[in-house]
C-alpha positions as CSV (number, residue, x, y, z in Angstrom):
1,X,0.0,0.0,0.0
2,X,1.1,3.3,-0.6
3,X,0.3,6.9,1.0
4,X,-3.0,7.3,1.7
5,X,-4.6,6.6,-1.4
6,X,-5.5,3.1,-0.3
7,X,-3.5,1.3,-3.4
8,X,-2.4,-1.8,-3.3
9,X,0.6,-1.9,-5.3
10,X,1.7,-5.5,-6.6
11,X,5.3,-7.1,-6.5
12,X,7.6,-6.9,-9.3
13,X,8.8,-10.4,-8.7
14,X,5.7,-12.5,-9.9
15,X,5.4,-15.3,-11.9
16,X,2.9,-15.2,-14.8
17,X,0.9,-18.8,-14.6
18,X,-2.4,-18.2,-16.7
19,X,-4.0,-15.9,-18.7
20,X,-8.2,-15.7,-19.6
21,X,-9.9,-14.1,-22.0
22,X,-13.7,-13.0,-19.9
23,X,-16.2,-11.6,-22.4
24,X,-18.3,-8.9,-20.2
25,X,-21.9,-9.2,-20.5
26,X,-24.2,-6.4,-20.5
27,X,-25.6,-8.0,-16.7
28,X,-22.4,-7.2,-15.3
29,X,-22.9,-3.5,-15.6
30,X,-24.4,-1.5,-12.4
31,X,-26.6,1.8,-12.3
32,X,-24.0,3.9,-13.2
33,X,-23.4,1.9,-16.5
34,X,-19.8,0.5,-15.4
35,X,-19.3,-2.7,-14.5
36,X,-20.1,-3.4,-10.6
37,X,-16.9,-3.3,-8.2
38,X,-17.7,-7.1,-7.0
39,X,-17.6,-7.9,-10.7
40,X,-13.6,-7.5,-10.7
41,X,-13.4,-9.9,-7.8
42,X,-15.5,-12.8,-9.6
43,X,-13.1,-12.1,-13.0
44,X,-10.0,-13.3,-10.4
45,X,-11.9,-15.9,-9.0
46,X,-12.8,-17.2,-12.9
47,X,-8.9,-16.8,-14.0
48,X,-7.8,-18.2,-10.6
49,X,-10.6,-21.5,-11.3
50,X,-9.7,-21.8,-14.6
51,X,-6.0,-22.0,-14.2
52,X,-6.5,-24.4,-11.3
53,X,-8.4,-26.8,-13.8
54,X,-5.9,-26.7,-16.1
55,X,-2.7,-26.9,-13.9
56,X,-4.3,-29.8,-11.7
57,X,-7.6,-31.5,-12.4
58,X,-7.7,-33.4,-9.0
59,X,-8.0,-30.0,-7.0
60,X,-11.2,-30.3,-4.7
61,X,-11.7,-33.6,-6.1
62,X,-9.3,-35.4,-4.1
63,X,-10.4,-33.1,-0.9
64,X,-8.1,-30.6,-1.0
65,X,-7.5,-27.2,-2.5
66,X,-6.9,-23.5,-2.0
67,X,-9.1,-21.3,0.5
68,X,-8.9,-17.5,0.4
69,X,-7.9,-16.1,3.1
70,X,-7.6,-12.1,1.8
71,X,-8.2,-10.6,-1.0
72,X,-7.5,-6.6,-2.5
73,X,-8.3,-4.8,-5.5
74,X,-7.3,-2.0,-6.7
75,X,-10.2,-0.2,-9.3
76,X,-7.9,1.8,-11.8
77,X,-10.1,2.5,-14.7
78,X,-13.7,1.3,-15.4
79,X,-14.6,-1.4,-17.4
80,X,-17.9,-1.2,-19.7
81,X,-19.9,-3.4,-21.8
82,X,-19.1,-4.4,-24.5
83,X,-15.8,-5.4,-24.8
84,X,-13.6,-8.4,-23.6
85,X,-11.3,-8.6,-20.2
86,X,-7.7,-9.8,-20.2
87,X,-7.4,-11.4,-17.1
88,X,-3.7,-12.5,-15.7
89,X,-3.1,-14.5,-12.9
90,X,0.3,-14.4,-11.3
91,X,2.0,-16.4,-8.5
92,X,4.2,-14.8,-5.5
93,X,5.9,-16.3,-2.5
94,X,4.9,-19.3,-0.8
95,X,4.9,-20.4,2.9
96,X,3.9,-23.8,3.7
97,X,0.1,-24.0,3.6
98,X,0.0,-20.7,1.8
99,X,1.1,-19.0,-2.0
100,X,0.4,-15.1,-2.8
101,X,-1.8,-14.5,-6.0
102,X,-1.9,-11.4,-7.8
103,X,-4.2,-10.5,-10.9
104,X,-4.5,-7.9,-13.6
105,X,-7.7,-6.7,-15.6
106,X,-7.6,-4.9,-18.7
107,X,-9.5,-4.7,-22.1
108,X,-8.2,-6.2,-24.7
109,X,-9.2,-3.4,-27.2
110,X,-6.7,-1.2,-24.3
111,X,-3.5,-3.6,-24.2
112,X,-1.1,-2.4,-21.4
113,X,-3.7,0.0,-19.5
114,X,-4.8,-2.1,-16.5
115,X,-8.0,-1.4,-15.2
116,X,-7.8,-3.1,-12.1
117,X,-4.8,-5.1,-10.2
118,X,-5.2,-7.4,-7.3
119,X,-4.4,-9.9,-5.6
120,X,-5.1,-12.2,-2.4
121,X,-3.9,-15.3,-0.2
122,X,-4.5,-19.0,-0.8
123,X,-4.4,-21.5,1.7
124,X,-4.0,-24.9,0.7
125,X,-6.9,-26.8,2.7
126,X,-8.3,-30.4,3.1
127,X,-11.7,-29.8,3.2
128,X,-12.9,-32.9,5.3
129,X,-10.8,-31.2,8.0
130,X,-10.7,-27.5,7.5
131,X,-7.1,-27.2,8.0
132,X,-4.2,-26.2,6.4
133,X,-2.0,-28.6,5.1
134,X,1.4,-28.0,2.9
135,X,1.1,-26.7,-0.6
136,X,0.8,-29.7,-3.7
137,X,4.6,-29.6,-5.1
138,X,3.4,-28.9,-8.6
139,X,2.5,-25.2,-7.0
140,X,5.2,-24.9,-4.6
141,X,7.8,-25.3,-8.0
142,X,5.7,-22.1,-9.0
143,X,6.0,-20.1,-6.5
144,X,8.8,-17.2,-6.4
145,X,11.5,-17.7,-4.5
146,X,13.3,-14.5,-4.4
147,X,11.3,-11.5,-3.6
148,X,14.8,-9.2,-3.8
């Protein structure tokens, strides 16, 4: 975070694991005719799903997989329909249970002009037991390992 202007400003060290393409629909749009703030949040969530289906099918299925603990956005620039989202899902530092996530909107019509960057914590869960248990290797051999 940064001053008091409340941004959240992401690490340069990240590692780039998935990007989605998310077609906004015209439902997504609030009253003011912008897409609604909780709208950015489900765009991660569909990167962050998508990328865990295609990394590892077995997540959830075998009982375990990644609980948010936090998540932040920063809203840079409004999003409208129509038009097409570039979502990016990165990768930061791990612990033992847990693995930072960071994401990026922007249009695709607007290349390099984010609209929104965010970013949360995953804990990796068995979901019989609700607790933490260590990350799967495949996404500990993602995960950055020098933040300097």
């Amino acid at each position: 975070m940064t001053g008091l202007d409340m941004r959240f400003d992401l690490p340069e060290h990240k590692q780039l694991v998935h990007t989605l393409v998310i077609p906004v629909r015209w439902g997504d749009m609030d009253a003011a005719g912008h897409v609604n703030n909780t709208l950015y949040f489900r765009y991660f969530e569909t990167v962050r799903l998508d990328w865990l289906r295609l990394a590892d099918s077995a997540v959830y299925e075998d009982g375990t997989g990644p609980v948010i603990v936090n998540a932040f956005c920063s809203f840079l620039r409004q999003l409208r329909f129509p038009g097409d989202v570039v979502a990016r899902h990165y990768v930061g530092q791990a612990g033992r249970s847990s693995i930072e996530t960071f994401f990026t909107l922007e249009r695709a019509d607007e290349p390099g002009q984010p609209c929104a960057t965010g970013g949360g914590k995953l804990v990796w869960t068995d979901m019989k037991t609700e607790r933490s248990i260590p990350l799967p290797d495949w996404l500990r051999a993602l995960a950055v390992t020098d933040a300097g």
